[in-house]
C-alpha positions as CSV (number, residue, x, y, z in Angstrom):
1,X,201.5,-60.0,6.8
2,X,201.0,-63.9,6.1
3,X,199.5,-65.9,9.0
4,X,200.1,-69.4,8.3
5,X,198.4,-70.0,5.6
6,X,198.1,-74.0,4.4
7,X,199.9,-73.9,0.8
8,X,197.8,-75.5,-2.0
9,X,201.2,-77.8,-2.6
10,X,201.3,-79.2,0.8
11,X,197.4,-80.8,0.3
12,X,197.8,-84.6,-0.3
13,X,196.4,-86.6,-3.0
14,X,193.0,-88.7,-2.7
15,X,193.7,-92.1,-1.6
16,X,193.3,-94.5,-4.4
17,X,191.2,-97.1,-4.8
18,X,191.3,-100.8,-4.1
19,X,192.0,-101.8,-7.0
20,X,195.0,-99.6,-7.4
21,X,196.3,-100.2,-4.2
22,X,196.7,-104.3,-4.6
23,X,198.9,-103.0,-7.8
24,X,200.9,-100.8,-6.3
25,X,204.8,-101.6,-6.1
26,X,206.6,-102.0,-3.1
27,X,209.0,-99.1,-4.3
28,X,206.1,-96.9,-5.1
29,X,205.0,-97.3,-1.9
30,X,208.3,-95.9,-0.5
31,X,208.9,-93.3,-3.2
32,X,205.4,-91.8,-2.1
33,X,206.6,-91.8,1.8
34,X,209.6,-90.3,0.3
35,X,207.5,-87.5,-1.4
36,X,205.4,-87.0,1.5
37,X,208.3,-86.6,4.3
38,X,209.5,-83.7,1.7
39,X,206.2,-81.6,1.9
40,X,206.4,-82.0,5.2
41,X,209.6,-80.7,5.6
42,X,208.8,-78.2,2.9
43,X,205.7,-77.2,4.9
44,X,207.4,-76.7,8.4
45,X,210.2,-74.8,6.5
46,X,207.5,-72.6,5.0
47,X,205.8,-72.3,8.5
48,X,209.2,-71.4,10.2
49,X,210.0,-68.7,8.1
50,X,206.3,-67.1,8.0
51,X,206.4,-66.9,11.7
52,X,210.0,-65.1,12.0
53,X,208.5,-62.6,9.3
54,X,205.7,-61.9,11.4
55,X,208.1,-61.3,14.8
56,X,211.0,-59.3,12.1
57,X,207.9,-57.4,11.1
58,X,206.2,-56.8,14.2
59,X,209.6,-56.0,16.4
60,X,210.7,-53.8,13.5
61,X,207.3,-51.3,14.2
62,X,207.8,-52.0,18.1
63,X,211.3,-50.3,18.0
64,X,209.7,-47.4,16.3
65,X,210.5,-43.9,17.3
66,X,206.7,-42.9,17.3
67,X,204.2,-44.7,19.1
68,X,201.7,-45.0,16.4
69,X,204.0,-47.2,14.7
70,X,204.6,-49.0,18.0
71,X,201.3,-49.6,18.6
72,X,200.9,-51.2,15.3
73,X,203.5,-53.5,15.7
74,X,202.3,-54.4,19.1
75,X,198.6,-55.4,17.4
76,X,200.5,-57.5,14.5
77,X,202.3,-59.2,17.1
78,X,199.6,-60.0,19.6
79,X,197.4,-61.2,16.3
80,X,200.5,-63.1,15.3
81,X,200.8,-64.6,19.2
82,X,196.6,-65.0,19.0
83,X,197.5,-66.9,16.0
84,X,200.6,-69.1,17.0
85,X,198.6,-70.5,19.8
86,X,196.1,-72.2,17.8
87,X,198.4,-75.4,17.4
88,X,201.0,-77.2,19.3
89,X,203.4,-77.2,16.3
90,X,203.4,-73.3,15.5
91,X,203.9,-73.1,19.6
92,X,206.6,-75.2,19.5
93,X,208.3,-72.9,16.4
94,X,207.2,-69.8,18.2
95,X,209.5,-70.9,21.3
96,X,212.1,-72.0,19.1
97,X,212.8,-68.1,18.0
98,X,212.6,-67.0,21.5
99,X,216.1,-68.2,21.2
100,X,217.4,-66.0,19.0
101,X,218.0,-62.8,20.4
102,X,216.8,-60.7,17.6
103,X,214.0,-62.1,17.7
104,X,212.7,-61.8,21.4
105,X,209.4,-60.1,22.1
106,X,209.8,-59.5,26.2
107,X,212.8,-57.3,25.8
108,X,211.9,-55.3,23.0
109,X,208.9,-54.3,25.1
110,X,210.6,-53.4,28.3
111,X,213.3,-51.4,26.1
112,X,210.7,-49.8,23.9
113,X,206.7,-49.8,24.9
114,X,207.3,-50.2,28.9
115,X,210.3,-47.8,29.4
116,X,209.4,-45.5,32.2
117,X,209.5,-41.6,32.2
118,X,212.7,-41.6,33.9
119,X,215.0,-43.9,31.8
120,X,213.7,-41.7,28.9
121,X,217.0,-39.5,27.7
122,X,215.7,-37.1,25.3
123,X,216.4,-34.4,28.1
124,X,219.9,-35.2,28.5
125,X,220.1,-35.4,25.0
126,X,219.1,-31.6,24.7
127,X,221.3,-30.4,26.9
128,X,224.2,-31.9,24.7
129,X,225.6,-29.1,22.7
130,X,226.9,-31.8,20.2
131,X,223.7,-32.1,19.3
132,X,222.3,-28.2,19.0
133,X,225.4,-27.5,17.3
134,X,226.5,-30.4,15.0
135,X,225.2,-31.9,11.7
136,X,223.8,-35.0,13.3
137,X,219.8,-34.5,14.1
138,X,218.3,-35.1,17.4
139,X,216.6,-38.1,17.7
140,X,213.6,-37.6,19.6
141,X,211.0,-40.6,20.8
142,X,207.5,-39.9,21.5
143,X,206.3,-41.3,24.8
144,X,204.4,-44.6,25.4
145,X,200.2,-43.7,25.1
146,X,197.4,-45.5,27.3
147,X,196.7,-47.6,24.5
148,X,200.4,-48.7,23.3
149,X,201.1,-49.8,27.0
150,X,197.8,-51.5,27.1
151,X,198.6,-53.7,24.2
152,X,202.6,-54.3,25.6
153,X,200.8,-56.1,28.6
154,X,198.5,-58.0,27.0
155,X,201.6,-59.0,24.1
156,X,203.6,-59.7,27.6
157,X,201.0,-62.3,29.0
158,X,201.2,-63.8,25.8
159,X,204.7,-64.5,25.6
160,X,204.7,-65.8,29.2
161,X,202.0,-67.7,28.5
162,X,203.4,-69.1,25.6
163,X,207.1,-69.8,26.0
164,X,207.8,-70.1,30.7
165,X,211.4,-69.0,29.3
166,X,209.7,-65.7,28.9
167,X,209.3,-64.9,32.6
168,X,212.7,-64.9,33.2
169,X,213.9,-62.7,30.4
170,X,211.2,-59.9,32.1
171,X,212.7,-60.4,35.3
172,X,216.3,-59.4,33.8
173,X,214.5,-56.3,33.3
174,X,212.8,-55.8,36.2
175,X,209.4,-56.9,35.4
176,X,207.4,-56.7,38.9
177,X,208.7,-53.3,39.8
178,X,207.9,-51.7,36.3
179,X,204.1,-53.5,35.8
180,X,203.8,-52.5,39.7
181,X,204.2,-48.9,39.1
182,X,201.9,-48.9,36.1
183,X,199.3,-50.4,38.3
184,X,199.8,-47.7,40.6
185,X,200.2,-44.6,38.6
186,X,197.9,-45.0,35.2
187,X,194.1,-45.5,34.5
188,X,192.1,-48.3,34.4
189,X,192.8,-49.3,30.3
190,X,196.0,-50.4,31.6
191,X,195.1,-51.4,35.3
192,X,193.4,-54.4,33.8
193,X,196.0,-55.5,31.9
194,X,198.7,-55.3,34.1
195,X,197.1,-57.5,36.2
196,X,196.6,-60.6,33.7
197,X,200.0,-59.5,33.2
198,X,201.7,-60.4,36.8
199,X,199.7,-63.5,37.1
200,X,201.4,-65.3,34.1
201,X,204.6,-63.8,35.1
202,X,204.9,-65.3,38.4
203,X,203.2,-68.6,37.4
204,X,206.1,-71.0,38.0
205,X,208.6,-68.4,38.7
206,X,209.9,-67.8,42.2
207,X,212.4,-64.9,41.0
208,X,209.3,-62.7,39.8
209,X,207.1,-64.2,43.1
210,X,210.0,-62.3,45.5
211,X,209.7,-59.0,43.7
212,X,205.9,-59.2,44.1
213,X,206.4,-59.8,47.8
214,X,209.1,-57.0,48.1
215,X,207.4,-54.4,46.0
216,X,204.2,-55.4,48.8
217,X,202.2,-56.5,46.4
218,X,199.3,-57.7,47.9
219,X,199.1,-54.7,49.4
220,X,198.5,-52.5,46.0
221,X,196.1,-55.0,45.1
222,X,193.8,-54.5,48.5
223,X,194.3,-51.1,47.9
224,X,192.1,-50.9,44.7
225,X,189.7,-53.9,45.6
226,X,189.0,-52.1,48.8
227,X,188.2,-48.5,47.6
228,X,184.8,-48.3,46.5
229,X,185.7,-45.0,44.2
230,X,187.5,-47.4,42.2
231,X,186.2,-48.8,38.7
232,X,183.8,-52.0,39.4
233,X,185.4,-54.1,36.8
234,X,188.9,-53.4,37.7
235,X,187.9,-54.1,41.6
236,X,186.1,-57.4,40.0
237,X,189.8,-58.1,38.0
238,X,191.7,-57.4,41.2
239,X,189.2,-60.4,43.0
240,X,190.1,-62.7,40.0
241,X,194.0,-61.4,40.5
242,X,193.8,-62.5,44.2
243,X,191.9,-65.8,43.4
244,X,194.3,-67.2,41.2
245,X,197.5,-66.1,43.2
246,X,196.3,-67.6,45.9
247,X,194.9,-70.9,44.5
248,X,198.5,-71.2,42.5
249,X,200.6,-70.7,46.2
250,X,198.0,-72.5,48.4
251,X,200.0,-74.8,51.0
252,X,203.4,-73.2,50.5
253,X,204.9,-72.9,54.0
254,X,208.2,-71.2,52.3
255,X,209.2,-68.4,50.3
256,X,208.3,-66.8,48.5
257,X,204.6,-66.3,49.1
258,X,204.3,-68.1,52.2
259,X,202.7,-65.6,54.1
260,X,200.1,-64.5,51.6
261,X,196.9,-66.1,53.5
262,X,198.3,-63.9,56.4
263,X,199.0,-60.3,54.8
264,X,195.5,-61.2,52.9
265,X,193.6,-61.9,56.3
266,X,195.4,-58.4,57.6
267,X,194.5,-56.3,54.6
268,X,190.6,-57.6,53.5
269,X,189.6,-59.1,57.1
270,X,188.4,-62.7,58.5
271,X,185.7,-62.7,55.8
272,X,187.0,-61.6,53.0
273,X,190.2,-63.8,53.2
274,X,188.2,-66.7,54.0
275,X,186.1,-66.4,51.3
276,X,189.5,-65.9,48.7
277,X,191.2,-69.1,50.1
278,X,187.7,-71.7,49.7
279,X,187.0,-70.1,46.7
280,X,190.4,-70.2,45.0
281,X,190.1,-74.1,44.9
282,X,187.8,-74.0,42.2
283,X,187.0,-76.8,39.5
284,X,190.5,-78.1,38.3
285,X,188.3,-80.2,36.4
286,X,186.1,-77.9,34.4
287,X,186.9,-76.6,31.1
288,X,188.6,-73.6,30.5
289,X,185.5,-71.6,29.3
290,X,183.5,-73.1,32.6
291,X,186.8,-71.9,35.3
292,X,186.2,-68.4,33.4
293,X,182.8,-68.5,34.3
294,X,183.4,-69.6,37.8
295,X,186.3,-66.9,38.2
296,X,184.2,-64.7,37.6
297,X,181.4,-65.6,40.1
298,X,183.7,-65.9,42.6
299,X,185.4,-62.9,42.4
300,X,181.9,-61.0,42.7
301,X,181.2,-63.0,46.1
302,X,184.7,-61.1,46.9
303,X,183.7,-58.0,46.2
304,X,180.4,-58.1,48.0
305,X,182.0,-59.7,51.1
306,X,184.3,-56.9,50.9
307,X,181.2,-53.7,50.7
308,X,179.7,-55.9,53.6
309,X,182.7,-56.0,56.0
């Protein structure tokens, strides 16, 4: 799979020297414009099509009937996404695809690599006679693994990330609810995850903000930052979950959200949600690698209010 490779073609010539430059003509001067405006073009052509090869590619091995073949389209696309991001110009081609329906990522992973147990059909499937007795074969589809759902998040906050157009297309298919129950039903490879996941859907979108509130949550979150038993790090990513959501909400007096200091003071105590609220203000200034770092102090201040309380 290419990745965006600069073509030997599209490199310009050295600039010439003085004295060649007093010589030039007028008319070369615009016939080498001319000649440059084509590589470009040529160039972002190129690009265009490289990245819809890598999404055809990738969304072709999502679809997949096996999951090992899922989860190796789901590493080609987040490469591909890891990739894209790197420049403004390939971001702005990457959300030009999103688009086209055959090319959207979010859906293919709800219909494919997030599907629950229950919207799988294979069992009504065998109890259709058509299908025991007739020439057409049954067409099975091994279920999603730890690691495939693991990498359908983290290819979900991507696309969020990446293209705010995104967020809505997850809420047509019920994003919150489905990334809800994964946080409450599988291990911690996907706990993690999921929770990156929910922040950069509900960044900027109040649809997927009122499904948080009505699937309660803030709630599931205290849950697993409150029980000791719980993995450290994934206790330390639910304090990082909490810091951001609130710093992101802080002053709303509406819906949806507005009563998250509240249901936060309820669930984690005085402390605790104290703590959250100052701390979530954090360094607007600093540098992305420095509010990292700070995030992550932070939330271990959490999590030690919270064995003291």
């Amino acid at each position: 799979m290419m990745y965006l490779k600069k073509p030997l073609w599209s490199q310009r010539k050295p600039e010439p020297d003085a004295k060649t430059t007093t010589t030039t003509t007028a008319a070369a001067a615009d016939c080498g414009s001319a000649v440059e405006e084509l590589v470009d073009s040529l160039q972002q052509q190129r690009v265009y099509r490289e990245v819809t090869l890598a999404l055809r590619t990738g969304l072709r091995d999502a679809r997949a009937e096996f999951s090992f073949l899922r989860v190796r389209g789901l590493r080609n696309i987040l490469k591909f996404l890891r990739s894209v991001a790197e420049s403004d110009s390939t971001i702005d081609l990457f959300n030009r695809t999103q688009s086209i329906p055959q090319l959207q990522v979010v859906p293919v992973l709800f219909e494919h690599c997030l599907r629950e147990t229950g919207d799988d059909e294979n069992e009504n499937r065998v109890r259709d006679l058509n299908h025991i007795f007739g020439v057409e074969p049954l067409k099975l589809t091994s279920p999603a693994t730890d690691a495939e759902v693991a990498l359908a998040l983290r290819v979900l906050e991507g696309c969020c990330l990446l293209h705010q157009q995104s967020t809505s297309l997850a809420h047509q298919h019920n994003a919150i609810p489905v990334l809800m129950n994964i946080l409450s039903t599988r291990g911690v490879l996907e706990q993690g995850p999921c929770l990156d996941a929910l922040i950069s859907l509900m960044v900027d979108s109040s649809s997927n903000q009122m499904d948080f509130e009505t699937c309660n949550g803030i709630m599931e979150v205290a849950d697993l930052i409150r029980d000791k038993q719980v993995d450290e790090n994934l206790r330390l990513k639910c304090g990082e979950f909490l810091l951001l959501l609130i710093g992101h909400v802080n002053g709303r007096d509406a819906p949806p959200l507005a009563t998250i200091h509240e249901d936060t003071r309820r669930l984690l105590g005085e402390k605790s949600a104290s703590l959250i609220w100052a701390a979530s203000q954090f360094g607007s200034t600093l540098d992305p690698e420095q509010r990292l770092t700070a995030l992550q102090i932070q939330a271990r201040r959490v999590l030690e209010s919270l064995d003291l309380y």
